[in-house]
N, C-alpha and C positions, 0 to 999 in steps of 0.2 A: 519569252515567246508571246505571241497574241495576249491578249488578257479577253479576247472578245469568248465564251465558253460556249458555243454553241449546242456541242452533244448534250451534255448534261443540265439539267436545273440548278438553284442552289442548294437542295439538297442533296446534290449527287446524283437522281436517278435518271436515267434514258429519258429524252423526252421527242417529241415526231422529230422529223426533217423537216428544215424549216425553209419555204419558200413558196409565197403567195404572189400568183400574177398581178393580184389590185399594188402589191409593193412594189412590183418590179416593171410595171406599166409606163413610167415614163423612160425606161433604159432599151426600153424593146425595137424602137424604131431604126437605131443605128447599127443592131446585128441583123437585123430584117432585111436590109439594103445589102448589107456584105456576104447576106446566106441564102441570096436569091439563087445566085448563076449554081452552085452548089447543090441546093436544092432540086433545078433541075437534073443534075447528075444525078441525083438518089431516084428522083422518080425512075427516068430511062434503066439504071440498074437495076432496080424494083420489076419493072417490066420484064427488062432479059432473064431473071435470076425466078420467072414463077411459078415457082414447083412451093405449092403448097400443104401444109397440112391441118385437118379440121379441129376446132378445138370447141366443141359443143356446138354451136349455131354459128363462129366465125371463124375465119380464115386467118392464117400467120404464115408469113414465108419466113421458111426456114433458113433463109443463110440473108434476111435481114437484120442486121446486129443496131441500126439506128436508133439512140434515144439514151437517156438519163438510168445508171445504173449503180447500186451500193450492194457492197458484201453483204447476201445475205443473211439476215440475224442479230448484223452491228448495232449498234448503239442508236447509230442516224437511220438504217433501218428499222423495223418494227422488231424488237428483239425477238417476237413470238414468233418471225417468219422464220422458221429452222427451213435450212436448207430440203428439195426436194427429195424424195427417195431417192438411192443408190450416188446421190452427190453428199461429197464432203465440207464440211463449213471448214470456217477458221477461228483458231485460237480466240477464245475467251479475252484474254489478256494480249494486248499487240504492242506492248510496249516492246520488247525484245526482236519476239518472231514477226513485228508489224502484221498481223494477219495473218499468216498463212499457216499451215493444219502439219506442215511437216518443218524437220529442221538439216542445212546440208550440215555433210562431215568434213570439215575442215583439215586438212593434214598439213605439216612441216611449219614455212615460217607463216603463211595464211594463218593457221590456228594460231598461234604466237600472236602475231597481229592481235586478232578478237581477245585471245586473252587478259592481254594488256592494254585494250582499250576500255574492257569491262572493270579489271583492276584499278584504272585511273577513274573511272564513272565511281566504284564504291570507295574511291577516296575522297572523292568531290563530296559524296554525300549525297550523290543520285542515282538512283534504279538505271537510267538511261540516258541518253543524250539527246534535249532534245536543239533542234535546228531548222532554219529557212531553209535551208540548201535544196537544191531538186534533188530525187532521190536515183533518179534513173534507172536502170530494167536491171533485175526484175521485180525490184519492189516499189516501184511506182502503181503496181496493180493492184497491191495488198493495202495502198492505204485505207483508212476508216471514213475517208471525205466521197463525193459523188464522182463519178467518170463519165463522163460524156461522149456517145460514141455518131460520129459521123460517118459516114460510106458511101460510094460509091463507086462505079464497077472499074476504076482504077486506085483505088488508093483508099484507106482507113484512118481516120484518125481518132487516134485515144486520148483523152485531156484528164486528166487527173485533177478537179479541184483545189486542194492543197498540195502540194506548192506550186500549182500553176505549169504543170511542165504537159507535152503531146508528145507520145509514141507514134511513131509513122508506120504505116506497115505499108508499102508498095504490091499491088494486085498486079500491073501492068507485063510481068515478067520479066523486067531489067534483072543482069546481076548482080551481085553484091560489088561494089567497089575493091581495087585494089588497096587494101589494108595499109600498102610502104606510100600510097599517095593522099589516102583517107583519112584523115586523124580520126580517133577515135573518139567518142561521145557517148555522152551518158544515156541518152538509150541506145546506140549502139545505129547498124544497119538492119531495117525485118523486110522480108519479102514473102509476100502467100499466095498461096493456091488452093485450089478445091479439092476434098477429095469427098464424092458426095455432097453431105451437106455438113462436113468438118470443115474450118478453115486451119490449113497446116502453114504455121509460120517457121520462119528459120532467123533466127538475133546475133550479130555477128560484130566483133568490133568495137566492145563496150568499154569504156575506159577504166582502168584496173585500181585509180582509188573508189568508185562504190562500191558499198557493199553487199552484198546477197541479203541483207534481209536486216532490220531495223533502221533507225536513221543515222544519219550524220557521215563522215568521209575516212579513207583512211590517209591519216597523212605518208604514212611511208607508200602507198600503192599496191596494198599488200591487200584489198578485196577480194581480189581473184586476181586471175592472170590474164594475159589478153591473147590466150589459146581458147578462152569460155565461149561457148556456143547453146542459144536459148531455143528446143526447139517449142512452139507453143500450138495444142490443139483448143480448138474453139468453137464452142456450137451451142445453138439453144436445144435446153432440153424440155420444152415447152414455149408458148406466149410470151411468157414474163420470167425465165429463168435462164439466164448464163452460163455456161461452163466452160470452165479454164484450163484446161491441164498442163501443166508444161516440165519439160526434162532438162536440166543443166547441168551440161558436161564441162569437166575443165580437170583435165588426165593431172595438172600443177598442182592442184586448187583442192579436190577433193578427190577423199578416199576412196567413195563411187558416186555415179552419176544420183544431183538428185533431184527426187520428183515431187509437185503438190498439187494439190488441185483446191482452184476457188472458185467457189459459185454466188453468181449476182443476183438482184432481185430487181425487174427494171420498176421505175417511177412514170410511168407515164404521164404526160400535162406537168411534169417540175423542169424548172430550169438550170443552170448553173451562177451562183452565185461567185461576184470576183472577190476572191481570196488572196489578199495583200499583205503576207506576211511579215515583210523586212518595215513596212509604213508604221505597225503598232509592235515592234518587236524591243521589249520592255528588259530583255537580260540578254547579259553576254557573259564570258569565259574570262574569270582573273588567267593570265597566263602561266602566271608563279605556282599558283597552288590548284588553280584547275576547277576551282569553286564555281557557280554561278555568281554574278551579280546581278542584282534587279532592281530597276525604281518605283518597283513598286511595294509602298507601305508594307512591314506588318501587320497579322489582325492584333489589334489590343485586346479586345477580349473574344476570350471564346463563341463559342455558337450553343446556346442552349436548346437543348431536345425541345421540339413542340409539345404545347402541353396540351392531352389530351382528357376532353371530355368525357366523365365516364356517368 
């Protein structure tokens, strides 16, 4: 994978999110020009949409979702920002659940599936699998990278960072496509509406090798089934805080419908940084034995503890 290690230092700990305008200064003029006519959009929906609420001496409209957003708490977040009152963070650990706070019940040949994909991961002699691949909904939202949310009063778009992929959410009130003429896609089809100052989405259509929740694909197409339906609610529960809620039904797929909920922490003034996974991606899959291989060196010697001064 990447070798570039951005979350962590090299001694392992958390360190900020990294993205300075003086670095990114000469890349800005050529999304300035492509985010003009856009821009406009946001304003005018900014406008129609202003019902606001006070939050000490300024103003936040409540069903603007626009701007730079990470799970609150993660790593690239401030790990001290714990999620706000009555919102739930996510898992500690996202190697598995990538993020999120709950886990679905898998039933029949779906569970089978996972199990035998986790089986072949502890023979490989890895925790998990990891991969370039887009991850598609619904766990494109749970990754640990930035999300980028664009808006306006026809259309949403979600960018997830790593691996570069955009969830679409149509505002405009189209229907969902016929399914037998739509091919199916990794995020699927979303369409939203207001209720209040929720945004209620509906995910329709998603293609059945992703998988619900960590990385990588399934080769038999046994993620789910392609009866899965994402519903997601969405609202700021403050200025600078996100919330996700979302329900997945699939009657095939799982035992009962399941629910998580992630909450974000926005970045104001940071940008999205382009994350080129396949460019520096350093291992791949013996296919015999399912190992990694990688070209990248062993360490020869270990890492000695810093010596501290007493």
């Amino acid at each position: 994978m990447n070798s570039w290690k951005s979350a962590r230092s090299t001694v392992g700990e958390p360190v900020p999110y990294r993205c300075s305008k003086s670095r990114i200064a000469a890349l800005a003029l050529p999304f300035a020009l492509a985010a003009a006519a856009f821009t406009a959009d946001v304003q005018l929906a900014s406008a129609a949409q202003k019902e606001s609420a006070p939050v000490g001496n300024a103003k936040w409209d409540k069903r603007d979702f626009n701007g730079i957003w990470l799970i609150a708490g993660s790593a690239l977040d401030d790990p001290a920002n714990a999620p706000v009152a009555g919102a739930r963070g996510s898992m500690p650990d996202p190697s598995d659940d990538w993020g999120f706070d709950t886990r679905p019940k898998l039933k029949g040949k779906f569970l089978q599936d996972y199990q035998q994909r986790k089986q072949a991961d502890k023979k490989a002699g890895r925790d998990f699998l990891v991969t370039c691949k887009p991850n598609g909904m619904p766990a494109l939202m749970a990754g640990p990278y930035a999300n980028e949310i664009l808006q306006n009063a026809k259309q949403i778009n979600w960018f997830q960072e790593f691996p570069g992929e955009t969830w679409r959410i149509y505002l405009d009130g189209r229907p969902h496509p016929d399914a037998q003429e739509y091919p199916a896609t990794l995020t699927g089809h979303s369409t939203g509406r207001w209720d209040a100052d929720t945004l209620v989405i509906e995910t329709v259509n998603i293609r059945p090798d992703t998988l619900l929740f960590g990385q990588g694909r399934s080769a038999k197409e046994l993620g789910h089934s392609d009866k899965m339906r994402i519903e997601t609610r969405m609202r700021l529960l403050d200025a600078d805080h996100l919330q996700v809620k979302g329900r997945v039904d699939d009657p095939e797929a799982l035992l009962t419908p399941w629910e998580y909920t992630l909450t974000y922490h926005r970045h104001a003034g940071e940008e999205i940084v382009e994350y080129l996974c396949d460019d520096n991606n350093r291992e791949s899959v013996d296919p015999r034995t399912g190992r990694e291989i990688t070209e990248i060196p062993p360490r020869r010697n270990e890492p000695t503890a810093p010596r501290i001064e007493r």
